[in-house]
N, CA, C and O atoms as a GROMACS GRO file, in nm:
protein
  500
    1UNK      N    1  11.080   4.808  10.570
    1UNK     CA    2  11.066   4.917  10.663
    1UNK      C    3  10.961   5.014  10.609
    1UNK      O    4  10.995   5.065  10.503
    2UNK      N    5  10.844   5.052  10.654
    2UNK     CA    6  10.771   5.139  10.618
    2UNK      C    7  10.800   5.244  10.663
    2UNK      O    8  10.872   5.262  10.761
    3UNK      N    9  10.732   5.350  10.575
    3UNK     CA   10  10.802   5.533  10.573
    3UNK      C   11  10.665   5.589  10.580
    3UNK      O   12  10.642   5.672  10.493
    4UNK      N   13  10.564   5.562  10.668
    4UNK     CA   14  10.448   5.622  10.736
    4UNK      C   15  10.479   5.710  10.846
    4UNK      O   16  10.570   5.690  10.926
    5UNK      N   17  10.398   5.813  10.847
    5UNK     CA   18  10.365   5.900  10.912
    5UNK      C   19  10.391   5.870  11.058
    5UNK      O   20  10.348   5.758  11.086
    6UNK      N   21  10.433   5.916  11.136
    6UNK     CA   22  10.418   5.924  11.256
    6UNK      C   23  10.371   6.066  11.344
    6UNK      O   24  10.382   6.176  11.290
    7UNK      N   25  10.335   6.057  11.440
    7UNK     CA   26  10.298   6.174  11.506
    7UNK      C   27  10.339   6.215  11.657
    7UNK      O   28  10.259   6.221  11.750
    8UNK      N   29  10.463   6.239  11.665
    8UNK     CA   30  10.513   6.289  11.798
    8UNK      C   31  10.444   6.457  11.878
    8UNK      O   32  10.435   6.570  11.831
    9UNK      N   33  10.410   6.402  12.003
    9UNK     CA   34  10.287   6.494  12.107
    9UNK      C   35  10.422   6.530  12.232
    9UNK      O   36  10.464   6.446  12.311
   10UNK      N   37  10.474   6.682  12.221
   10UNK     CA   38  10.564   6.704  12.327
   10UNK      C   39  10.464   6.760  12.405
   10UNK      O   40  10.359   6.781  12.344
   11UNK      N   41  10.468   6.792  12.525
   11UNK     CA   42  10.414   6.790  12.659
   11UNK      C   43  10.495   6.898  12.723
   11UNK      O   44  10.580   6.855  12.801
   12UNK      N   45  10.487   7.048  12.706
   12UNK     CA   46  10.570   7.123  12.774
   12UNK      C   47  10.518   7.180  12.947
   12UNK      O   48  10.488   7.298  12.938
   13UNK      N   49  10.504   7.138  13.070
   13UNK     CA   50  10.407   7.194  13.145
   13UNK      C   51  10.461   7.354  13.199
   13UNK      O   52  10.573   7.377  13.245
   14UNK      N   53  10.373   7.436  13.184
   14UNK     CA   54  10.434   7.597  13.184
   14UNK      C   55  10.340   7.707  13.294
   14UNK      O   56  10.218   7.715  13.282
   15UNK      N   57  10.400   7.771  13.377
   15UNK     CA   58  10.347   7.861  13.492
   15UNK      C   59  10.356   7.995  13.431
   15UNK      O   60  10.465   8.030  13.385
   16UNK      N   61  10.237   8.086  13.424
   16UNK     CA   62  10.250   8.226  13.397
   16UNK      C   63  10.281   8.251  13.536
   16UNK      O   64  10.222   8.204  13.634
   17UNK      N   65  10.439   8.377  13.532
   17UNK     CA   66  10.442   8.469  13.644
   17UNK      C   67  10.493   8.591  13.653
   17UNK      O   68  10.595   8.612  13.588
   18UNK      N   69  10.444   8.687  13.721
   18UNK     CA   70  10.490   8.798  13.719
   18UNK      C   71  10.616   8.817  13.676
   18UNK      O   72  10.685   8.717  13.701
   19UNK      N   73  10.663   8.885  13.634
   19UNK     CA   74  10.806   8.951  13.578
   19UNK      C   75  10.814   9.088  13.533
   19UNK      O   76  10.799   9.123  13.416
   20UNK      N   77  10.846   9.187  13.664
   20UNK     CA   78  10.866   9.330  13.668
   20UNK      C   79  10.759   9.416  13.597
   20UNK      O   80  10.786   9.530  13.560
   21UNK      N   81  10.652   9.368  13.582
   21UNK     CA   82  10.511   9.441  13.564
   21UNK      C   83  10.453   9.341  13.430
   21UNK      O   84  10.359   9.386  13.364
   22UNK      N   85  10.498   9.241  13.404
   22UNK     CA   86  10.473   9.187  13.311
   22UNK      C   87  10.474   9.009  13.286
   22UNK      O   88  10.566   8.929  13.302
   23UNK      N   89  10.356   8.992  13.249
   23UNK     CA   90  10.380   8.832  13.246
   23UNK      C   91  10.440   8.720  13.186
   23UNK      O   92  10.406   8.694  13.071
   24UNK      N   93  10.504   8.666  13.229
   24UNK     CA   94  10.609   8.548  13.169
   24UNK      C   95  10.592   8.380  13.216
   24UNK      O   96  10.573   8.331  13.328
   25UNK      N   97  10.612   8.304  13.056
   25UNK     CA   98  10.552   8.178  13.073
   25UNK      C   99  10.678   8.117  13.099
   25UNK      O  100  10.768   8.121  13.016
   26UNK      N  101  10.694   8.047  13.239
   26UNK     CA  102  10.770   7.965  13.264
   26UNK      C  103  10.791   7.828  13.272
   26UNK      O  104  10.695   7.765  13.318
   27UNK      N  105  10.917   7.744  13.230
   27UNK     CA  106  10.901   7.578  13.213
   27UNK      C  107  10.950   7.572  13.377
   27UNK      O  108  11.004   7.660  13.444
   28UNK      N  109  10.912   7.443  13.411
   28UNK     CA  110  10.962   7.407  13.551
   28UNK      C  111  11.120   7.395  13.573
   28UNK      O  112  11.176   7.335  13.481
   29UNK      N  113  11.184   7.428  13.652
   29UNK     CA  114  11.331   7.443  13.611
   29UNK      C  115  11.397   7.511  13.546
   29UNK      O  116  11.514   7.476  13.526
   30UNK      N  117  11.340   7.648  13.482
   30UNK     CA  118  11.433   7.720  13.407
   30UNK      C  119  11.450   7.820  13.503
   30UNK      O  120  11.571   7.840  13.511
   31UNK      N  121  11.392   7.889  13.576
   31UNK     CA  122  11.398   8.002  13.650
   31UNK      C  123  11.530   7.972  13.741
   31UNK      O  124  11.601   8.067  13.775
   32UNK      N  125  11.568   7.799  13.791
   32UNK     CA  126  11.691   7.823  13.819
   32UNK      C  127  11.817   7.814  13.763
   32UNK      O  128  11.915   7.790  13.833
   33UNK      N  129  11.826   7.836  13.598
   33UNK     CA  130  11.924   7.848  13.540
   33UNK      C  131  11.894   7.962  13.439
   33UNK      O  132  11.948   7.965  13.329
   34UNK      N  133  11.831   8.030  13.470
   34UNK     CA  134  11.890   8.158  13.396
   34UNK      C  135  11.818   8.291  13.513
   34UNK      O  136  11.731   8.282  13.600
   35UNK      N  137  11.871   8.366  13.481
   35UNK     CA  138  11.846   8.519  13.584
   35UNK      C  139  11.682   8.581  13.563
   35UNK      O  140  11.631   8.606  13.454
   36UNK      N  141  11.631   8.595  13.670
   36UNK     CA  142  11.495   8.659  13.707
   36UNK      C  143  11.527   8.794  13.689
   36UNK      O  144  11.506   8.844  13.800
   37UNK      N  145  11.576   8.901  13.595
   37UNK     CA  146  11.584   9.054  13.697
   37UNK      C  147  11.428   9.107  13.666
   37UNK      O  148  11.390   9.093  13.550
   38UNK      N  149  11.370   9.144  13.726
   38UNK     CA  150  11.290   9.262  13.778
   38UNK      C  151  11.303   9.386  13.712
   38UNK      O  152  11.383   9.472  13.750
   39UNK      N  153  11.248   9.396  13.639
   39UNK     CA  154  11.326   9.539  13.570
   39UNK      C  155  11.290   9.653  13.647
   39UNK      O  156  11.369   9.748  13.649
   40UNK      N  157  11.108   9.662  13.757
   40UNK     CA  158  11.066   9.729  13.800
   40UNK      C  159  11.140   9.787  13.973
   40UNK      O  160  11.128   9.892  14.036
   41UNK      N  161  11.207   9.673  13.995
   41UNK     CA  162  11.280   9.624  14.103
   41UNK      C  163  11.420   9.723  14.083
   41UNK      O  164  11.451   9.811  14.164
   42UNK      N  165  11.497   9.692  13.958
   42UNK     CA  166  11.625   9.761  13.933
   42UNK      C  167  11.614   9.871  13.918
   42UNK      O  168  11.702   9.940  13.969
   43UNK      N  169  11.507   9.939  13.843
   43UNK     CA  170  11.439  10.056  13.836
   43UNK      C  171  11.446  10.119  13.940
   43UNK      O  172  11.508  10.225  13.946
   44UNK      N  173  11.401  10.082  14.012
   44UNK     CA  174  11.382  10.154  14.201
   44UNK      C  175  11.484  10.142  14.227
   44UNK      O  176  11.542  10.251  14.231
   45UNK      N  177  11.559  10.041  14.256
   45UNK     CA  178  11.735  10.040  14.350
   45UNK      C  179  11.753  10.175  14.250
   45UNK      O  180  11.727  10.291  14.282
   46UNK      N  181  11.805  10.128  14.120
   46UNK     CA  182  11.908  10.289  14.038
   46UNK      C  183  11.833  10.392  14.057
   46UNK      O  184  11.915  10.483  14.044
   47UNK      N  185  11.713  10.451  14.084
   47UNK     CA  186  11.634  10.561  14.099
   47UNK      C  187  11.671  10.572  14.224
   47UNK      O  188  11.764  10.653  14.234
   48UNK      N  189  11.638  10.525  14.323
   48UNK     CA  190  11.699  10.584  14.471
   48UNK      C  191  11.822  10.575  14.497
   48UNK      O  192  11.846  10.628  14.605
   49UNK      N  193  11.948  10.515  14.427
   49UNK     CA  194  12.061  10.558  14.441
   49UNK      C  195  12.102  10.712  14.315
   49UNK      O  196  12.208  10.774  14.316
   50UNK      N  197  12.030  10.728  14.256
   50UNK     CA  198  12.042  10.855  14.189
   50UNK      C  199  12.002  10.988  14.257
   50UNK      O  200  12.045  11.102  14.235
   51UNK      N  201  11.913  10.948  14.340
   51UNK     CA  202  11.839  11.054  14.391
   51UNK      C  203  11.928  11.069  14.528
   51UNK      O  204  11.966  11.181  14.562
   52UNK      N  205  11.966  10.924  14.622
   52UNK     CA  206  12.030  11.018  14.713
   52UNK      C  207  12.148  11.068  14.704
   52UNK      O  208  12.205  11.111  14.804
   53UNK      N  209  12.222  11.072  14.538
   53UNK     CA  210  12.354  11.142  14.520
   53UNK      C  211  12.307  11.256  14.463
   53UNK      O  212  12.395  11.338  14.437
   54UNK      N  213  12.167  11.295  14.428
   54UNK     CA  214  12.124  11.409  14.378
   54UNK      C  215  12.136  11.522  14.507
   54UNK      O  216  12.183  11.636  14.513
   55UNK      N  217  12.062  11.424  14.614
   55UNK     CA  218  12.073  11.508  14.782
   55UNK      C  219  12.220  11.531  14.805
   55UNK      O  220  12.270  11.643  14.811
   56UNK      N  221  12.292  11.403  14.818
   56UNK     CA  222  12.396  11.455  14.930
   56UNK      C  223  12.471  11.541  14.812
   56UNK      O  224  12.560  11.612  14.860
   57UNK      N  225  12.462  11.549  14.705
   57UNK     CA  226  12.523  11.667  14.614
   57UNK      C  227  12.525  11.792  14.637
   57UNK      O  228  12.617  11.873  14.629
   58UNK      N  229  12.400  11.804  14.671
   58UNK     CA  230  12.344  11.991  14.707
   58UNK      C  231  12.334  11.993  14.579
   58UNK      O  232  12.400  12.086  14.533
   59UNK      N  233  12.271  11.921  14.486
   59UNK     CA  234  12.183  11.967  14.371
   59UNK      C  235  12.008  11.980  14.372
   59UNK      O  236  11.934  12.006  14.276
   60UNK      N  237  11.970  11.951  14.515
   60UNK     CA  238  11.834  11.938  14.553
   60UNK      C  239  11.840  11.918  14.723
   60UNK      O  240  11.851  11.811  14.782
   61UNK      N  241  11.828  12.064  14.789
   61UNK     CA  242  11.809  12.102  14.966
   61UNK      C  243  11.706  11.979  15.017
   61UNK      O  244  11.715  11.921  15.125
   62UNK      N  245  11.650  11.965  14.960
   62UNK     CA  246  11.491  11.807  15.021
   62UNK      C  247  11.423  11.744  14.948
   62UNK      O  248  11.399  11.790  14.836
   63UNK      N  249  11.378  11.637  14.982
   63UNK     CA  250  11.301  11.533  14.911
   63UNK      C  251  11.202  11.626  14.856
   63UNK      O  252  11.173  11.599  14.739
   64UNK      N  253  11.142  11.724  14.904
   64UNK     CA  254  11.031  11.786  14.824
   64UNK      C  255  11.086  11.880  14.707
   64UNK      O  256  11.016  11.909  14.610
   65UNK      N  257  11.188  11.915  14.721
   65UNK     CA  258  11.260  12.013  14.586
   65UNK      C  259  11.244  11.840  14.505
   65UNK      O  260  11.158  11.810  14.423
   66UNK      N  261  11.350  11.751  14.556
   66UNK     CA  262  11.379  11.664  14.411
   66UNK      C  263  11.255  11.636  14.399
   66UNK      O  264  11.217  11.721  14.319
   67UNK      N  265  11.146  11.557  14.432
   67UNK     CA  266  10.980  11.578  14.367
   67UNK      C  267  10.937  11.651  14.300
   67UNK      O  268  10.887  11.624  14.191
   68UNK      N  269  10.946  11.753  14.346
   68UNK     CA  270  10.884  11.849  14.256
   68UNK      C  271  10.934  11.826  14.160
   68UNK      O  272  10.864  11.770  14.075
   69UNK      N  273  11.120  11.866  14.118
   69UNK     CA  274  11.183  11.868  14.018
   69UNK      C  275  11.146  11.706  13.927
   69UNK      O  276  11.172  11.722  13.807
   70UNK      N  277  11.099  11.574  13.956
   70UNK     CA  278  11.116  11.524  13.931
   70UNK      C  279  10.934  11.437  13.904
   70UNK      O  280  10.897  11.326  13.865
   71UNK      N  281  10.867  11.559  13.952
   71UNK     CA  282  10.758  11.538  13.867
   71UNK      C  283  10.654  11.410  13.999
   71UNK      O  284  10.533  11.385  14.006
   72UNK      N  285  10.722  11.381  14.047
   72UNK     CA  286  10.617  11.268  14.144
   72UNK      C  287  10.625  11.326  14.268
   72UNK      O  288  10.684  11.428  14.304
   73UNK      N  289  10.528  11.214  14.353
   73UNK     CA  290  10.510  11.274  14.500
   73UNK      C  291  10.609  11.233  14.586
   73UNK      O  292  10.658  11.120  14.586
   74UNK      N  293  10.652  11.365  14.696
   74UNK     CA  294  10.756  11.340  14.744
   74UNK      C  295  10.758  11.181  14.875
   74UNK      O  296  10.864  11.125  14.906
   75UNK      N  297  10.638  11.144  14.923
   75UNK     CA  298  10.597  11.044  14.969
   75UNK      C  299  10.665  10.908  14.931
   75UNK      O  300  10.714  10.824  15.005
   76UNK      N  301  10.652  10.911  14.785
   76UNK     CA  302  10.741  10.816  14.702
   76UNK      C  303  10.859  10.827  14.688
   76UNK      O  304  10.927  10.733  14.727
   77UNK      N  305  10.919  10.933  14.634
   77UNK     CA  306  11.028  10.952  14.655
   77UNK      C  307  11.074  10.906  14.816
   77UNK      O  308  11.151  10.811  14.814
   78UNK      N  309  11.048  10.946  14.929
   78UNK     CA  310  11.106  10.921  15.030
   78UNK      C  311  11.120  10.775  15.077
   78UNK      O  312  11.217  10.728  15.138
   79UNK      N  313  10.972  10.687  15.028
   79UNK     CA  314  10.984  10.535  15.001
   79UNK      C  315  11.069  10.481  14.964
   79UNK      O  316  11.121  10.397  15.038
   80UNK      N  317  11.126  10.507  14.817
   80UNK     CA  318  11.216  10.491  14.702
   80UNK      C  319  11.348  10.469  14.778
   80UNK      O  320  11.413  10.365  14.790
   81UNK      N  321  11.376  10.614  14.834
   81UNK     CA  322  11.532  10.633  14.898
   81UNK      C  323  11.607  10.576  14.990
   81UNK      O  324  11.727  10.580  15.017
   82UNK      N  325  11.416  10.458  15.085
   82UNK     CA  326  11.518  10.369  15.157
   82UNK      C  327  11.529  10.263  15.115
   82UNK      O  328  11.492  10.163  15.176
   83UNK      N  329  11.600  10.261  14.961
   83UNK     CA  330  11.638  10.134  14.940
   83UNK      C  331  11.787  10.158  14.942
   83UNK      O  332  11.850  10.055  14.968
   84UNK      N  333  11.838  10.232  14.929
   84UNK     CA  334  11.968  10.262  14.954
   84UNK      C  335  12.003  10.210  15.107
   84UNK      O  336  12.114  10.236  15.152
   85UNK      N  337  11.923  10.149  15.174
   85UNK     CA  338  11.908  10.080  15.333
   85UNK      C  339  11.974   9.986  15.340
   85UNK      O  340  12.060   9.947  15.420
   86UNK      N  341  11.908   9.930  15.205
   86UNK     CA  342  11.931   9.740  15.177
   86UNK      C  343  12.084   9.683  15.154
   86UNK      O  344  12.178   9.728  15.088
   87UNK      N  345  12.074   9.574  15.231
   87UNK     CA  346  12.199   9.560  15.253
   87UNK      C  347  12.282   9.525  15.091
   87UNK      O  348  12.216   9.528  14.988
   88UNK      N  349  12.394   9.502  15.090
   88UNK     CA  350  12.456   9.547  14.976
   88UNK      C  351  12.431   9.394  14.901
   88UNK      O  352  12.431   9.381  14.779
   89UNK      N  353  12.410   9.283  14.997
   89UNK     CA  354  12.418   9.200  14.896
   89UNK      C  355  12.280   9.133  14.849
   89UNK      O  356  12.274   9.025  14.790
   90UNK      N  357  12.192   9.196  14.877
   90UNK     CA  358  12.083   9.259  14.881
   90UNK      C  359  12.016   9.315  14.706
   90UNK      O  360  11.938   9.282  14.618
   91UNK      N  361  12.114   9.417  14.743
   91UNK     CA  362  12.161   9.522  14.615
   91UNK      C  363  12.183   9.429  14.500
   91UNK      O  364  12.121   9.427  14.393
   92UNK      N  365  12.308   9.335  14.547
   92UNK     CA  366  12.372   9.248  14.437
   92UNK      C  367  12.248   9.168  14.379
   92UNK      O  368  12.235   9.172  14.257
   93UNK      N  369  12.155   9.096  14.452
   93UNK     CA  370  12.124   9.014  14.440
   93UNK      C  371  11.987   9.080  14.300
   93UNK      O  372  11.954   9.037  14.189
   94UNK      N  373  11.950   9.184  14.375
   94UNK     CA  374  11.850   9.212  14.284
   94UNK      C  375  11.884   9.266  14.156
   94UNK      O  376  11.798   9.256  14.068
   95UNK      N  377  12.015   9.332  14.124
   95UNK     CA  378  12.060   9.367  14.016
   95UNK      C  379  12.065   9.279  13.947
   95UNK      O  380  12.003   9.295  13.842
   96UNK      N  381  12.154   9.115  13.969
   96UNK     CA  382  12.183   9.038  13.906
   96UNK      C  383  12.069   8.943  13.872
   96UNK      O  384  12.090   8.849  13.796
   97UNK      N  385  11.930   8.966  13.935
   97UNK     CA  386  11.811   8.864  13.908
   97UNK      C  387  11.809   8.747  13.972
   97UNK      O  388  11.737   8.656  13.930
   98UNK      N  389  11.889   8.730  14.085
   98UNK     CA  390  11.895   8.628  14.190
   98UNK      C  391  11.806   8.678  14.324
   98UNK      O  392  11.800   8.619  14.432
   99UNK      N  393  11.746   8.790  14.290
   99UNK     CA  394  11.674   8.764  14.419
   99UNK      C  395  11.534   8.651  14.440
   99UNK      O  396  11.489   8.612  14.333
  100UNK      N  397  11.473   8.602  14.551
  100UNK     CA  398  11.374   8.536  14.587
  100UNK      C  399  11.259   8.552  14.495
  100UNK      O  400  11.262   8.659  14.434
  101UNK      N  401  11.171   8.485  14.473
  101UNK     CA  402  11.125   8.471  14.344
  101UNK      C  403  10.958   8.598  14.386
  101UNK      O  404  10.900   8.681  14.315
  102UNK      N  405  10.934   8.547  14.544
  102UNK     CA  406  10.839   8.602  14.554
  102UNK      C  407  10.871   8.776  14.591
  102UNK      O  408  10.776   8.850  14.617
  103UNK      N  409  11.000   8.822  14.589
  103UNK     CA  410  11.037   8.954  14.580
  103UNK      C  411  10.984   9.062  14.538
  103UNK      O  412  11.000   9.029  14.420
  104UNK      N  413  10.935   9.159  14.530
  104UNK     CA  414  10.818   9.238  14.497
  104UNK      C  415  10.848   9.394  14.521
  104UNK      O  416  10.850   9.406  14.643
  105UNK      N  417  10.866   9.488  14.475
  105UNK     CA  418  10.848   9.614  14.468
  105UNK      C  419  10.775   9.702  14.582
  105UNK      O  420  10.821   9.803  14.636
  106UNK      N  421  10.621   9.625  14.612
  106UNK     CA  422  10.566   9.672  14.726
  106UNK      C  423  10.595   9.647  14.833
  106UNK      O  424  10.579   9.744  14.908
  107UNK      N  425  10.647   9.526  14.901
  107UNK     CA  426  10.710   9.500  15.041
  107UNK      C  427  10.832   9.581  15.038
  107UNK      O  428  10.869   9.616  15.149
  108UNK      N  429  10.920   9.628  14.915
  108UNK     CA  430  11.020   9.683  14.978
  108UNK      C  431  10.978   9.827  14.994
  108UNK      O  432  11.030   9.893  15.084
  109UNK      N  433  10.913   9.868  14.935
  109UNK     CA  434  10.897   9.975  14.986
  109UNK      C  435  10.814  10.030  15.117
  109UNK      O  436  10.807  10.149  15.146
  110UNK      N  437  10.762   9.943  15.180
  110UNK     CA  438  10.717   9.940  15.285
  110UNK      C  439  10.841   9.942  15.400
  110UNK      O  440  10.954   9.897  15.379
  111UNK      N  441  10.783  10.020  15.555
  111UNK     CA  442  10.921  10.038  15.684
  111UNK      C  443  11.031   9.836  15.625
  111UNK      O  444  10.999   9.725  15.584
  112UNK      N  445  11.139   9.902  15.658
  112UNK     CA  446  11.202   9.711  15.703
  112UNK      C  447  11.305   9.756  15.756
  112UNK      O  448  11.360   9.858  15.714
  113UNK      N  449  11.354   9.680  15.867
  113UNK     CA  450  11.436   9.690  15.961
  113UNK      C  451  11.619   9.746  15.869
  113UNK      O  452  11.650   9.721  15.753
  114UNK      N  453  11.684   9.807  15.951
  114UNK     CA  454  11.738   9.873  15.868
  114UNK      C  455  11.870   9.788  15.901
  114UNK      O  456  11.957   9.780  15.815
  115UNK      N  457  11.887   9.723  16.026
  115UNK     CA  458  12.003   9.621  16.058
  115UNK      C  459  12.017   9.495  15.899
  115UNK      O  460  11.914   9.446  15.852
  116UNK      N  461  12.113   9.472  15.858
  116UNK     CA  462  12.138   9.401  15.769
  116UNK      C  463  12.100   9.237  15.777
  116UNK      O  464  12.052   9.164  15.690
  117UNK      N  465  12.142   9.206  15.926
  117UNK     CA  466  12.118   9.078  15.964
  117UNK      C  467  11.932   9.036  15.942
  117UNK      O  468  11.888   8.936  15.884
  118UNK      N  469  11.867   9.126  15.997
  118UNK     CA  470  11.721   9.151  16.015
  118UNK      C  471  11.650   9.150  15.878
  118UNK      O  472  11.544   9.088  15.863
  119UNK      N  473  11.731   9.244  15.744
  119UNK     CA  474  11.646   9.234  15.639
  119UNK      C  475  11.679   9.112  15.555
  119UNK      O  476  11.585   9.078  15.482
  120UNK      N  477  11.817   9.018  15.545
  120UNK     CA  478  11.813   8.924  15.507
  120UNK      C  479  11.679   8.828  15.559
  120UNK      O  480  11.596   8.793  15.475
  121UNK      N  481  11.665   8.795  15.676
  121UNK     CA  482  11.557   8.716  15.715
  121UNK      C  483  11.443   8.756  15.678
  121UNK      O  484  11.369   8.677  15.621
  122UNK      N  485  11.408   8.869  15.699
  122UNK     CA  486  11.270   8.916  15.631
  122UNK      C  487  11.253   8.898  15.468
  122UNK      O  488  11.149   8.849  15.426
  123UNK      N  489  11.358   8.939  15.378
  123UNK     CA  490  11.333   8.903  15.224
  123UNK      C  491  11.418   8.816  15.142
  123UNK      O  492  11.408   8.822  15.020
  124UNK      N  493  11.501   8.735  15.200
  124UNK     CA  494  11.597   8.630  15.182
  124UNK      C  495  11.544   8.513  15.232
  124UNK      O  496  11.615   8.415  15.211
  125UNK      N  497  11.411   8.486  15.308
  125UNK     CA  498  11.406   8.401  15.364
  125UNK      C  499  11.292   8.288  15.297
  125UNK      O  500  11.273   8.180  15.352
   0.00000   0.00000   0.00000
């Protein structure tokens, strides 16, 4: 039996993709066994659910007091707040890193129908 050298060549094939402002090398098949979260994504859901318990608190009379107080434009802020829109499992989905892969920060903050049935099809689909 000879005890020569051999030379084993693994072959990993790998996709760079976005991941919450940042790039990540992916193997084919892993993205569906372990969790995608978005950090930029969760960021926004917990920021606009902070802010509209900051409002309905009466710790801030309007979106332009909490702006100000909070240093950005109230424009955004008011973007931000309708994510508190999204339907809840919605919510779930993006917390837990199960949302749609092509999911994105900028479409949600853009108008989307505020019926539940309606935004599943638009970003579930």
């Amino acid at each position: 039996m000879s005890k020569s050298a051999q030379t084993l060549t693994v072959v990993i094939p790998l996709r760079v993709k976005p991941r919450g402002g940042r790039k990540a090398m992916v193997t084919p098949g892993v993205l569906a066994l372990e969790r995608r979260q978005d950090i930029t994504l969760i960021k926004a859901v917990v920021r606009a659910f902070r802010w509209r318990r900051m409002l309905e608190s009466g710790r801030f009379a309007t979106i332009d007091e909490l702006a100000a107080a909070e240093k950005i434009n109230s424009s955004y802020v008011s973007r931000v707040l309708r994510l508190t829109l999204l339907a809840p499992d919605i919510i779930e989905a993006i917390l837990d890193g199960r949302q749609p892969g092509e999911m994105s920060l900028q479409p949600l903050l853009a108008p989307f129908p505020i019926c539940w049935a309606e935004q599943r099809a638009v970003f579930c689909s």
